[in-house]
N, C-alpha and C positions, 0 to 999 in steps of 0.2 A: 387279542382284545383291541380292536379301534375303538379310536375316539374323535369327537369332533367337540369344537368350540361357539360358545354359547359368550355374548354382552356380556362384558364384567364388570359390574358397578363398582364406585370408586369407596375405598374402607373408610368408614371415620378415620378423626385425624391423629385420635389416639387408641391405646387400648386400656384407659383409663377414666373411670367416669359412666363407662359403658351402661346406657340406659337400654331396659328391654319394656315395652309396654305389651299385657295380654287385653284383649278386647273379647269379654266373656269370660264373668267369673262364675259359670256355672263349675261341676265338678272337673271337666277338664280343664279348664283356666286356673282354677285353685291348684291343683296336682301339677300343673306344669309350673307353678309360680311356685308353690313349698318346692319341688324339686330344682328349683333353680336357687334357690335359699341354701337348701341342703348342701349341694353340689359350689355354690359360690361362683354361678355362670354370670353372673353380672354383679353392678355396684349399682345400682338404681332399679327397681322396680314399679310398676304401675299397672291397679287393674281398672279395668274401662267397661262397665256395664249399665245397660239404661234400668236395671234396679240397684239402685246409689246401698239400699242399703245392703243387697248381697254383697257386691263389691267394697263396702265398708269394712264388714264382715271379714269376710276375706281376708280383705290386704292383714287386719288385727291380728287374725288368727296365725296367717304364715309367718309375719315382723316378730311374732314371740318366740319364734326357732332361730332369728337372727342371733342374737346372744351367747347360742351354745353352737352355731354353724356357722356363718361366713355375715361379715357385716354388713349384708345389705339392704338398700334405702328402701321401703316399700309404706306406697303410699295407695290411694284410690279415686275413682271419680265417676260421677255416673253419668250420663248422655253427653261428658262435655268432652270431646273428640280433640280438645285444644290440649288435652292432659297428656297425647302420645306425640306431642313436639320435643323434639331432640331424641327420638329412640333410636338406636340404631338399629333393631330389630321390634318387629311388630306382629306377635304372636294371633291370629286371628280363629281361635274358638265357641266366636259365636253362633247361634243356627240352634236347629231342632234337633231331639237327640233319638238314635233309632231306638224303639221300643223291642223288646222280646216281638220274637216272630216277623220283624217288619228288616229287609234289606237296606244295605245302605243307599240305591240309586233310588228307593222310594220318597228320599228325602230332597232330590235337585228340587222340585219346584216350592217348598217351602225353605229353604233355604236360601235359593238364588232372588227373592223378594228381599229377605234379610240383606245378604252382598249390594245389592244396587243399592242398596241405603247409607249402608254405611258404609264398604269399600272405598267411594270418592271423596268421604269425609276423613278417611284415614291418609289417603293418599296428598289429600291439600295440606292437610296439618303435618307428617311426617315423609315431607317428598322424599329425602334419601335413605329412607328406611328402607330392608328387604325387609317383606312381607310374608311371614310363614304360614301359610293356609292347614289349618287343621280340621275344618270342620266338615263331616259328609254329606255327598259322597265326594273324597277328597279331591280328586283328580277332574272332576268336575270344577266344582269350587275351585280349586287352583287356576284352570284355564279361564274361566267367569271372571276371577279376579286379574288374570290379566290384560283381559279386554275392559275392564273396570278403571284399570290405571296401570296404562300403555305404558309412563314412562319410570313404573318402580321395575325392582328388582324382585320375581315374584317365585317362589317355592311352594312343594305343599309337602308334607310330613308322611304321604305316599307308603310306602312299604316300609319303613326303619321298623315297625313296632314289628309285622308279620314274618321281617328278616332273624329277629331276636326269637320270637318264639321259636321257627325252625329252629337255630343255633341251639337253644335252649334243651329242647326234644332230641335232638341228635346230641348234645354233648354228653346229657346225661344216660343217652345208650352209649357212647364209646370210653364215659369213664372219664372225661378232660373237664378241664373249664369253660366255660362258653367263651369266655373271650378267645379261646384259641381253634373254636369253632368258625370257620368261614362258609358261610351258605346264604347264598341271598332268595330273595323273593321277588319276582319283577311285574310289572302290568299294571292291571287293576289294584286296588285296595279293595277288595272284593270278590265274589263267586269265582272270577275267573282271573282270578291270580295264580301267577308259576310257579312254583318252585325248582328252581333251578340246581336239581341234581346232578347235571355234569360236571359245574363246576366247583361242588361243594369239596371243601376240604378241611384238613387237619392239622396245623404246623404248615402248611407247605403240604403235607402229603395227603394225594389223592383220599376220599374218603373211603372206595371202597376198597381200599388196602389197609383201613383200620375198624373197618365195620362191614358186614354182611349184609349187604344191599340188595335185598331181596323182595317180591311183593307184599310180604307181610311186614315189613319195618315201615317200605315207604306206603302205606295205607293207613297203618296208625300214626305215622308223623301225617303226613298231608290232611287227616282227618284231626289230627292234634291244632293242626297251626289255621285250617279252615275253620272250625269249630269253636275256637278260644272263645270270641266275642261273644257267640252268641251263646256259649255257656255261663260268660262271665254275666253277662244280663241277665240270661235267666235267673241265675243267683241272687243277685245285687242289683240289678237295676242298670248298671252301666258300666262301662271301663274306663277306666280313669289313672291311674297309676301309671300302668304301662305306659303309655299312650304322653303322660307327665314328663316322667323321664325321656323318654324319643324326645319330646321336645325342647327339654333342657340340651340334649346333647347335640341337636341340629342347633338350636341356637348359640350354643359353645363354638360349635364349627365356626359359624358366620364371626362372631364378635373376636374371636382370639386368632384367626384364618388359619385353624388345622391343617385344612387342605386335608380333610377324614372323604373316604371313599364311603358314601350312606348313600342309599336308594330310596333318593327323594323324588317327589312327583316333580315333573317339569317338562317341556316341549320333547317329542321324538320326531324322529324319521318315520315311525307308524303312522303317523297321524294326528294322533290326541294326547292332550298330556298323560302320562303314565312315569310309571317307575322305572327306572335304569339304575345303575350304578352312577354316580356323581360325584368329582371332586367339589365340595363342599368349602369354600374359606370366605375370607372378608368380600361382604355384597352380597353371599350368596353361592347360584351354581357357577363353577368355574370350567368344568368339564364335564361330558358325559361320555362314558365308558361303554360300549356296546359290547358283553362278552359272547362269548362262543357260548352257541346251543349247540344241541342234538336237534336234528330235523324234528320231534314231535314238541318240543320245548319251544321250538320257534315259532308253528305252527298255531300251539297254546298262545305264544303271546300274540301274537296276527288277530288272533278270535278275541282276546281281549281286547284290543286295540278297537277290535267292531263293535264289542259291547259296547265301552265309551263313546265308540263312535253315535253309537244311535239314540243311545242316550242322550247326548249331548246335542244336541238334535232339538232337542224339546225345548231350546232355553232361544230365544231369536240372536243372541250375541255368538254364541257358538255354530249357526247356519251356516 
């Protein structure tokens, strides 16, 4: 596995105090701020939406879990962008949400309107914040934002959820815990995301010396972990949980400097931003890890990297 090195922004001066602000208290902004409640990923919280009173809402409903979970500040504000000063982290959730039936890349240009807007207002009020981009299509958005504000620290939340679900599907065929599952997901956040079965393992031990790797397992897993979202919509209207959690624990990473290996979106050697594996701590990415494919896994991420490419195309700051 090479690696190569990536700007490393400089950590706040403590790990105490630790402000996180979410911008977007639609459903994922809520789920990722209770999950941060829950989990006790910070000591300050803040949600930032231009409907004051969702964001009011919100912030009430998560602060009432504070009590029986972790004692954190959690406050609200709405269009006043002056609310995410002192964050060390700045969770960025807002945008359009994809409907049943509708892809995530169908969402760059109603979204990338939203970012010019508000990205450079995020960026003046919280210069040394890393910037965690969640909203689709992610990898897009992530790169927009960092031609938005050149000089943050900028991530996007990329493949951690689509890495879990594999994990998730392959543990409970071999019978373990997921946490003791290792299989990532890399590329896109989308149609043409990898799954990266060569590297997938068990404890240390190769997977298919604990599971029968055959085309019928990996058809229903990659049909499992492709499929999730847009089953989850069709049911419910949207995904939110999942998606909560990933970004509790990417902003864990950043504020407590884990230095946790997650496959977050950010710059490659492909071209456009996508997913790799990343060393993850204070500021942000600190490494990115390139592991070993199999010639058609490399191939697959190559074709995604084109996706993105052409996509991203369509926005004049990514030309």
């Amino acid at each position: 596995m090479n690696e190569t090195s990536v700007p490393v922004h400089a950590p706040a001066d403590t790990l105490e105090g630790m402000k996180v602000a979410i911008v977007g208290a639609g459903l994922v902004g809520g789920a990722a701020g209770y999950a941060m409640v829950l989990r006790g990923s910070c000591t300050e919280l803040v949600l930032v939406d231009i409907d004051a009173e969702r964001a009011h809402a919100e912030a009430a409903d998560i602060s009432h879990a504070a009590p029986v979970s972790h004692p954190v500040r959690v406050s609200s504000s709405g269009d006043d962008f002056g609310a995410v000063a002192g964050a060390a982290v700045v969770v960025v959730t807002a945008g359009a949400n994809q409907k049943p039936g509708e892809d995530r890349l169908s969402l760059v240009g109603r979204n990338a309107d939203i970012f010019r807007q508000i990205i450079p207002q995020i960026a003046s009020a919280a210069p040394q914040a890393a910037l965690l981009v969640a909203s689709n299509p992610v990898d897009i958005m992530t790169a927009l934002t960092a031609k938005l504000a050149p000089q943050a620290s900028v991530l996007g939340s990329g493949t951690v959820l689509d890495s879990a679900r594999f994990r998730s599907l392959l543990s409970i065929r071999a019978g373990v815990a997921p946490q003791n599952m290792h299989a990532l997901v890399l590329g896109e956040h989308g149609e043409s995301e990898v799954l990266a079965w060569s590297s997938a393992s068990v404890g240390g031990i190769p997977l298919s010396q604990v599971l029968k790797v055959d085309q019928t397992l990996r058809s229903e897993v990659e049909q499992g972990t492709r499929q999730a979202a847009a089953q989850i919509i069709a049911g419910k209207g949207a995904t939110n949980y999942g998606v909560g959690a990933a970004l509790a624990l990417i902003t864990e990473a950043i504020l407590k400097d884990r230095r946790a290996v997650l496959t977050v979106s950010g710059p490659s050697s492909y071209g456009p931003y996508l997913s790799l594996p990343r060393v993850v701590g204070a500021g942000g990415i600190l490494r990115t890890l390139t592991p070993d494919l199999d010639p058609q896994e490399l191939e697959a991420l190559r074709h995604g990297a084109e996706v993105l490419t052409k996509a991203a195309q369509s926005l004049p700051e990514l030309r």
